[in-house]
Kinemage of the C-alpha trace (Angstrom):
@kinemage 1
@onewidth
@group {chain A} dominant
@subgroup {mainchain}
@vectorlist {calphas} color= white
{ca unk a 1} P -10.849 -9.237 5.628
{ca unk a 2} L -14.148 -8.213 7.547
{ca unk a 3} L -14.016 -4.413 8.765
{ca unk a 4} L -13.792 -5.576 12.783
{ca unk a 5} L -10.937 -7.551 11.527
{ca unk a 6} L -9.076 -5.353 9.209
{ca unk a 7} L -10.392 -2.021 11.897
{ca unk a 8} L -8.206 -4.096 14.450
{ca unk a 9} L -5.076 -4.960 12.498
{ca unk a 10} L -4.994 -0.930 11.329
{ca unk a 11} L -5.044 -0.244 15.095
{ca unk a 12} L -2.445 -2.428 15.683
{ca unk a 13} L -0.306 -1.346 12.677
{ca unk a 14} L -1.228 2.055 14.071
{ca unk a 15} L 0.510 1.077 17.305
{ca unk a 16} L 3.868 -0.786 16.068
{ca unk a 17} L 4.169 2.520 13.507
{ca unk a 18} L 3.797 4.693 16.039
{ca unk a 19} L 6.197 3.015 18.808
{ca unk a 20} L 9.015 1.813 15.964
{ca unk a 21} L 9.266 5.238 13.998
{ca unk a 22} L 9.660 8.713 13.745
{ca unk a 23} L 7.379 10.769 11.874
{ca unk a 24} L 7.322 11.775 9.060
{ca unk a 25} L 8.931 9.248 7.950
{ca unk a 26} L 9.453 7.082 4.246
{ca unk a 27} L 6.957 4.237 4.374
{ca unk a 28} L 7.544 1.629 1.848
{ca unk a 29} L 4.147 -0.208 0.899
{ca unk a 30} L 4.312 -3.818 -1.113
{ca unk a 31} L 1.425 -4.794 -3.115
{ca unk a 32} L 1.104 -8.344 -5.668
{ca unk a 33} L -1.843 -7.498 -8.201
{ca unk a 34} L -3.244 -9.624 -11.091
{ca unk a 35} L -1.354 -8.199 -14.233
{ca unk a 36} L -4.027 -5.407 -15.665
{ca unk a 37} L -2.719 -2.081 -16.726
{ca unk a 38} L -6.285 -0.677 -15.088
{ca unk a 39} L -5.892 -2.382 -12.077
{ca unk a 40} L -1.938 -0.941 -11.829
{ca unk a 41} L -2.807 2.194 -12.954
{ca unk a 42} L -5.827 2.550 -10.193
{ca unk a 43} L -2.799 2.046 -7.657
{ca unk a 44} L -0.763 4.548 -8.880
{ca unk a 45} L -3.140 6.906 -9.153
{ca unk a 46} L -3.956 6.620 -5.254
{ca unk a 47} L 0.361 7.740 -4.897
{ca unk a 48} L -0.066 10.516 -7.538
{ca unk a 49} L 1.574 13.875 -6.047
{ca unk a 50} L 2.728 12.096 -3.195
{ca unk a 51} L 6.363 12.160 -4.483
{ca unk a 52} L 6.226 8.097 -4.561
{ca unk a 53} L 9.046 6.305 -6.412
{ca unk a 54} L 6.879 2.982 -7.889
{ca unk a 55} L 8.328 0.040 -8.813
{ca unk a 56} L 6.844 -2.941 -10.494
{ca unk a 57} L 7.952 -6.132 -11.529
{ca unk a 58} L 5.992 -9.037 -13.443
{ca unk a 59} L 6.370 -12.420 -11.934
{ca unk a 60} L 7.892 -15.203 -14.246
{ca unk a 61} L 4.747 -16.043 -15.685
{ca unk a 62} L 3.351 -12.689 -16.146
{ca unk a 63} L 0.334 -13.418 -14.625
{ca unk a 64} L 0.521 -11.050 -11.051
{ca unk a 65} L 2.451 -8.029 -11.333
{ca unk a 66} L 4.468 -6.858 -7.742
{ca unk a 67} L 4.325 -3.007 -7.069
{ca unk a 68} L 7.097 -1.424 -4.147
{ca unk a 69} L 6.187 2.518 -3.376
{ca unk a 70} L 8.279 4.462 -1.391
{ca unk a 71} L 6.491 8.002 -0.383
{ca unk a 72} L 6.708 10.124 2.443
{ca unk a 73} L 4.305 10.109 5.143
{ca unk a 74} L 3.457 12.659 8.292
{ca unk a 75} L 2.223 9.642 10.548
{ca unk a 76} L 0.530 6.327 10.842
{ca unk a 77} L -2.628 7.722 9.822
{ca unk a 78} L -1.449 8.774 6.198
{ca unk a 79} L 0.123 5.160 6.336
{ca unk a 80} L -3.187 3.291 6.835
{ca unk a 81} L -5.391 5.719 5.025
{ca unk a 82} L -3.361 4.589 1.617
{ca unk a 83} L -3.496 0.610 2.569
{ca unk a 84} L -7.477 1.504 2.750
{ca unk a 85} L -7.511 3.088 -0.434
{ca unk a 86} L -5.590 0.396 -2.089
{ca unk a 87} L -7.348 -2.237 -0.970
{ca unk a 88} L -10.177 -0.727 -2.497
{ca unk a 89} L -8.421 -1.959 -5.953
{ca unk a 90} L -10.389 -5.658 -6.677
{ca unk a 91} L -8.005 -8.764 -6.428
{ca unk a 92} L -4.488 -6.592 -4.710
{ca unk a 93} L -2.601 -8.377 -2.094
{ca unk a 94} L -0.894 -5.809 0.204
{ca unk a 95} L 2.374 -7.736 1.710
């Protein structure tokens, strides 16, 4: 995603957050990644001392890995500044 692009859908997630929920509020974040311990351990870093429950699942084949994390946000902001962060993480597909 090109930054006017993905600057445009974090307004707009910005808005349905901010018109659908009360903050703070649990946010629950789904990620697929290639399975690489590095590359799933980069992720949960980012959530460290957040209070995040993580959960990860391999797909059948083993070859992506899913991640679910739960945390507790103030606002849309916190929401979007962690999708930035993850998607920082090469090859991560945030659902």
């Amino acid at each position: 995603m090109n930054n006017d692009s993905s600057d445009e859908f974090y307004k707009r997630l910005k808005d349905e957050l901010l018109r659908t929920s009360t903050w703070p509020s649990d946010y629950l974040y789904k990620f697929i990644v290639p399975t690489d311990d590095d590359k799933i351990k980069a992720i949960e870093r980012i959530f460290d001392n957040t209070g995040a429950v993580i959960e990860s699942r391999k797909s059948s084949k083993g070859k992506y890995t899913s991640l679910s994390v739960t945390v507790n946000l103030a606002d849309p902001d916190a929401v979007i500044k962690y999708y930035r962060e993850v998607a920082k993480v090469e090859g991560v597909i945030s659902l």
